[in-house]
C-alpha positions in Angstrom: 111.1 143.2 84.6 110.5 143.6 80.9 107.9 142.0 78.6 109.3 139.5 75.8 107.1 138.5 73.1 108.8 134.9 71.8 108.1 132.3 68.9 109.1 129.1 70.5 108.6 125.5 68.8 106.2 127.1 66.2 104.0 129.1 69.0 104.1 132.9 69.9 104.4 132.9 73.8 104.8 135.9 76.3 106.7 136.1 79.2 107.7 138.7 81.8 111.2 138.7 83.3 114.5 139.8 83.7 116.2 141.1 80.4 119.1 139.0 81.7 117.1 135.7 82.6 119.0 133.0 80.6 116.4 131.3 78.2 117.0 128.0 79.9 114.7 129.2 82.8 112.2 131.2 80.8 111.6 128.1 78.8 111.7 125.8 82.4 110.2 128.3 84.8 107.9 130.5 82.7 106.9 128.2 80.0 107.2 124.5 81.5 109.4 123.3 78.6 112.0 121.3 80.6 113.1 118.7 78.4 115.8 121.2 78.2 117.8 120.3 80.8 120.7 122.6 83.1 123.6 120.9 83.4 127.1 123.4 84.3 125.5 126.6 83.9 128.1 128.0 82.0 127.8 126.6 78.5 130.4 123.9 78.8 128.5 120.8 79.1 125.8 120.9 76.3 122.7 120.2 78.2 120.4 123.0 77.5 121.2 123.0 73.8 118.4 125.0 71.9 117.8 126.2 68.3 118.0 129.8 67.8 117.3 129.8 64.2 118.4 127.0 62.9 121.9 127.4 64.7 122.6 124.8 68.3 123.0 127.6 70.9 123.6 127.1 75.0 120.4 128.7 76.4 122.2 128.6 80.4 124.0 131.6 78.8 121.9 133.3 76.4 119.8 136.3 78.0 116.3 136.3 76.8 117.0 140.1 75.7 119.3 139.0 72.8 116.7 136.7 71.3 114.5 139.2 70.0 112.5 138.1 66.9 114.2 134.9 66.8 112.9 131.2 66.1 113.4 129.1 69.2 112.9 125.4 69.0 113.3 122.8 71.9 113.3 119.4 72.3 109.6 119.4 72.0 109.2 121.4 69.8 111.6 118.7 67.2 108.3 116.5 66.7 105.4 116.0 67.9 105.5 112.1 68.1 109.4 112.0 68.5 109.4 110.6 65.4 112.2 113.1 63.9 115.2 111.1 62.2 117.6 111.7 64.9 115.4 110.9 67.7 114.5 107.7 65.8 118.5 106.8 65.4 118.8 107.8 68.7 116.4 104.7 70.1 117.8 102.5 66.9 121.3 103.0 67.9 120.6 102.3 71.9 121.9 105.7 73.0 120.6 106.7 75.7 121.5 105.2 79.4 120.8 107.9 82.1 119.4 110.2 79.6 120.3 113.5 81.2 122.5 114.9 78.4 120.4 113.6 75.3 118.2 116.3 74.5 121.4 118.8 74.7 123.1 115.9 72.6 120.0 115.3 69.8 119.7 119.6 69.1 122.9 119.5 68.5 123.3 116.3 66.1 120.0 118.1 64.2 121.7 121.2 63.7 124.5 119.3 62.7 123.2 117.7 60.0 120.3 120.6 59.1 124.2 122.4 58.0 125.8 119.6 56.7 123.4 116.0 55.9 126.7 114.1 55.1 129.4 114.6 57.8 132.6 112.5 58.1 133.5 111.1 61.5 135.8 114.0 62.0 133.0 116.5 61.2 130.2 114.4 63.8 133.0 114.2 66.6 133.9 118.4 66.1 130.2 119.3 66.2 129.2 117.0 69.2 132.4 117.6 71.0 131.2 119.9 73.1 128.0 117.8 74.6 129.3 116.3 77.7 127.7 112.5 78.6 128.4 111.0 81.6 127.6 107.8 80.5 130.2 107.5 77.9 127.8 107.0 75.1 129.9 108.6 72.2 130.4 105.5 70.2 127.1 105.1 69.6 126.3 108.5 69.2 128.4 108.9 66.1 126.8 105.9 65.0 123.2 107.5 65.7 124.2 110.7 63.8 125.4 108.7 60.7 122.2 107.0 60.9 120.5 109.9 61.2 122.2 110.9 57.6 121.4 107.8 55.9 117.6 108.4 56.9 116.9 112.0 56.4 
């Protein structure tokens, strides 16, 4: 066990764990953050999509040790109010059905656009391609993510 000193969704936490704990079940287990949500388990599926400064990262395979001083954000930690742009979209567009994958699905669309506030088609369906949705929601996710554009 080792001591990590973190700054998740604008908040220094401390947690004591394994250096090779995956940060989906530091921020679950040791900080009660589960919006983020496990899906596979080995980074295929997009479910536990976090921010690790500014960049959409798979936290089911990133150890705790590597994140050092690094800004984590969540789901939560997106807005308060869930009133960010692409959450907003996300409820204008009708996305969500089950739900499961969308928090995996809106970290990456906001990284997405943080890069790029403009993308083609092409560019939205390379970015989100790996975010997995059971549902079969992809139509109107693109559409959400342009949205998302117009209005940030």
């Amino acid at each position: 066990m080792a001591q990590y000193t973190l700054f998740v969704n604008g908040e220094t936490k401390t947690v004591e764990v394994d250096p090779s704990t995956p940060m989906l079940w530091v921020l679950r287990d040791h900080l009660d953050l589960v919006g983020t949500k496990f899906g596979c388990g080995i980074a295929q599926c997009g479910a536990c999509t976090i921010h690790l400064n500014g960049t959409a990262v798979r936290s089911c395979q990133l150890p705790v040790s590597t994140v050092g001083n690094g800004e984590v954000i969540t789901i939560e930690g997106l807005s308060e109010n869930g009133d960010h742009p692409v959450q907003l979209a996300w409820i204008k567009q009708d996305v969500p059905q089950c739900g499961y994958c969308q928090a995996g699905q809106i970290m990456t669309a906001t990284a997405l656009l943080k890069q790029n506030p403009n993308p083609t088609d092409e560019e939205i369906e390379s970015a989100m391609a790996g975010n997995l949705c059971r549902c079969g929601t992809y139509v109107r996710i693109k559409k959400a993510v342009k949205d998302a554009a117009a209005n940030l």
